[in-house]
N, C-alpha and C positions, 0 to 999 in steps of 0.2 A: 672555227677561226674567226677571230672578228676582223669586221669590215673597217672602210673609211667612216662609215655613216655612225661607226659603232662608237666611234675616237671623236670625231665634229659634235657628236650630239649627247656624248654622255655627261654626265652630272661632275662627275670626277674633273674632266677637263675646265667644265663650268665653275666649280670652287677653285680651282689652285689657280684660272685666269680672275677671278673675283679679290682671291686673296694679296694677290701680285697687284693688282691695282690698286687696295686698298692700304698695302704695305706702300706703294709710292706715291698714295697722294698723302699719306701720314708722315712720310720723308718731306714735300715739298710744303705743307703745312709751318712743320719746326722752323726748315730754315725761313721761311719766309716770318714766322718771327723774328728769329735770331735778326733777319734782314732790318728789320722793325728796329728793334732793342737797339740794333748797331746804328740805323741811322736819327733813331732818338736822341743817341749819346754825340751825334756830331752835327746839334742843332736845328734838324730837320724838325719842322712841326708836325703834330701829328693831323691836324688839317691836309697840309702838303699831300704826307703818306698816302692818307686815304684818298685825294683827287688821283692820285699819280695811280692805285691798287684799280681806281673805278674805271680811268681812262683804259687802262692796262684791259681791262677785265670786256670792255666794249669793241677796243681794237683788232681784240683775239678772237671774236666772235666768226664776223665773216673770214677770215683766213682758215679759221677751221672748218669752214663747210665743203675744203677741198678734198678734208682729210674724211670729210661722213661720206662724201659722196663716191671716193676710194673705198671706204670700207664696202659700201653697197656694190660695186664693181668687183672687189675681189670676195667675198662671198659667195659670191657664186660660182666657185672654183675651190673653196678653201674653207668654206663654211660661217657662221657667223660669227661662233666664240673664239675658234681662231685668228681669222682676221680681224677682230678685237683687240685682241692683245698684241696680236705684230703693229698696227697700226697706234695703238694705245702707248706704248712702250718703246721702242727702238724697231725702225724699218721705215717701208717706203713701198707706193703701191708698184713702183717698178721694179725693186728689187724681188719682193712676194713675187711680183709675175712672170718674170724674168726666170727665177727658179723654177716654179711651177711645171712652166712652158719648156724647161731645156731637160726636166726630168723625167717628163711625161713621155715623151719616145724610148729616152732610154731602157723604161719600166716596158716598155710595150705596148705602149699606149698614142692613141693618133693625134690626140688632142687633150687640153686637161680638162675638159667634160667628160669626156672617155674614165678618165683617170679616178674621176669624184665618181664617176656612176661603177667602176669596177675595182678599185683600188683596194687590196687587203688593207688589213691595220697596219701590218710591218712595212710597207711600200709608204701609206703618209707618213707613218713614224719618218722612215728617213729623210722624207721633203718635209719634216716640221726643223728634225736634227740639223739637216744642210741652210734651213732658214735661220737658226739659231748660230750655228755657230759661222756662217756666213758674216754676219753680223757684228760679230766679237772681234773681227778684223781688225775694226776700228779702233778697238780702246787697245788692242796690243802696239799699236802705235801711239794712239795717244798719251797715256800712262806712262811709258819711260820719256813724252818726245815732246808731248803735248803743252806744258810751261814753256821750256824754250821759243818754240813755236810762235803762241800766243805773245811772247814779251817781243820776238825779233819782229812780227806783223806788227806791232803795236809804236815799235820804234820808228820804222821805217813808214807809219802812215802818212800822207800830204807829201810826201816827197817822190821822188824817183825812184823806191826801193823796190828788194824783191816780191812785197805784198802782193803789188799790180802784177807780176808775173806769176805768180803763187794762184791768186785768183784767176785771172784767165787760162792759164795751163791748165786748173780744174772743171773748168767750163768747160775747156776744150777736150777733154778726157773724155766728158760724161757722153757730149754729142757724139764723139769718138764710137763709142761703147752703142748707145742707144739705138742712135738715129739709125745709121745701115741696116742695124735690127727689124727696125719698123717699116723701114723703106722697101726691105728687098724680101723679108720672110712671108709678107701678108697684104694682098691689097686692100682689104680694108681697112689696116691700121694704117697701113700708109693714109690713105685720103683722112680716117679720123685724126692723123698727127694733124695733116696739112690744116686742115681745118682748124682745129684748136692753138695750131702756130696762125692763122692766120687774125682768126677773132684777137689773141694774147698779143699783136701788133697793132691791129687796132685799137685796141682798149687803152693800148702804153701810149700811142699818138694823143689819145683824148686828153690821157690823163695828165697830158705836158702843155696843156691850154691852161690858160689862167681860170683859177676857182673849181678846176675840175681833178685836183691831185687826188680826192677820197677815192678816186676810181684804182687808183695804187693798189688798193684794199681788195678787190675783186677781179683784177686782172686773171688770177690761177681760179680760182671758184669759176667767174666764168668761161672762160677760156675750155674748163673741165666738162661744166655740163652742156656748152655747145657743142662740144666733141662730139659723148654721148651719143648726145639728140640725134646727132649728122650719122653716125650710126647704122640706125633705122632707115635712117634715104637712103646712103650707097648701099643698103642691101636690098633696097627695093629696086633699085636703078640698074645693079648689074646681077 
């Protein structure tokens, strides 16, 4: 019977998450011409293009180091080439872990190290299944719902519309969802939230000083690996 270790590390998994990457960066290639073509034709210079493609291309640098530094976090629960592709593709480290975490007892297991060190193949198949189609949630919403959507937020921006309520009621969801989570299932997530909420306020006060808004830029990166760090103390401390 094959194992978890048989499914995370085999070759098979490795090309078809290789090939799904390579099919979506060859999707985002085209349109990103077509992007070109289109605003070639409505007098953009091609100088413009390419300042705007390079800034673009420098901006996204550090915002993404939140998402490598997530991958190395859920990897060790979920493997490497998995969590490659949940994180490459559609997901989020708190969604993955959040799964993980709520399936791991269910299976019979105490923890999701437990899970990764004993878990049949059929047991992750279904915690890859329930991350996948987890997932899909979204666009069954979006797809019939999602234009409207986007045009009524769009009309109502700068005003008093439902956008501002739209937006904060999703905020308030997420903390809804999360936070008790973190608060009440685990002390040391709790003290690593606190922490990383606390760094993530200080970062946003600096970054509201004059000359100091690039810090915008690094507020979740850091905020992420102080977390981390702090980690290692609270489990040294208690």
């Amino acid at each position: 019977m094959a194992t978890i270790k048989d499914i995370i590390n085999s070759p098979l998994l490795l090309a078809l998450v290789c090939g799904g990457l390579l099919y979506i960066t060859a999707f985002s290639v085209v349109y990103l011409l077509k992007a070109r073509k289109r605003a070639l034709e409505m007098g953009i210079s091609a100088k413009e293009i390419s300042d705007i493609i390079k800034s673009s291309l420098i901006f996204s640098v550090v915002p993404s180091l939140s998402i490598v530094i997530g991958l190395v976090a859920l990897a060790a629960s979920l493997g490497t080439v998995w969590s490659w592709w949940r994180l490459s593709v559609i997901g989020s480290l708190s969604f993955e872990t959040q799964i993980a975490s709520n399936l791991a007892p269910t299976m019979g297991f105490a923890t999701t190290t437990e899970l990764m060190e004993k878990a049949t193949g059929e047991q992750f198949g279904v915690v890859m299944i329930l991350m996948s189609v987890g997932m899909l949630a979204g666009f069954a919403i979006l797809l019939p719902f999602g234009k409207k959507l986007m045009t009524s937020v769009d009309k109502s921006k700068g005003g008093n519309g439902w956008s501002n309520v739209l937006s904060g009621c999703f905020m308030l969801t997420l903390l809804a969802v999360y936070v008790p989570l973190l608060l009440i299932c685990d002390t040391y997530q709790a003290l690593v939230m606190v922490t990383g909420l606390i760094v993530a306020i200080v970062l946003g006060i600096f970054a509201k000083k004059p000359g100091m808004a690039w810090l915008n830029n690094f507020i979740m990166a850091g905020s992420m690996i102080v977390a981390m760090v702090s980690a290692l103390l609270w489990t040294s401390i208690f």
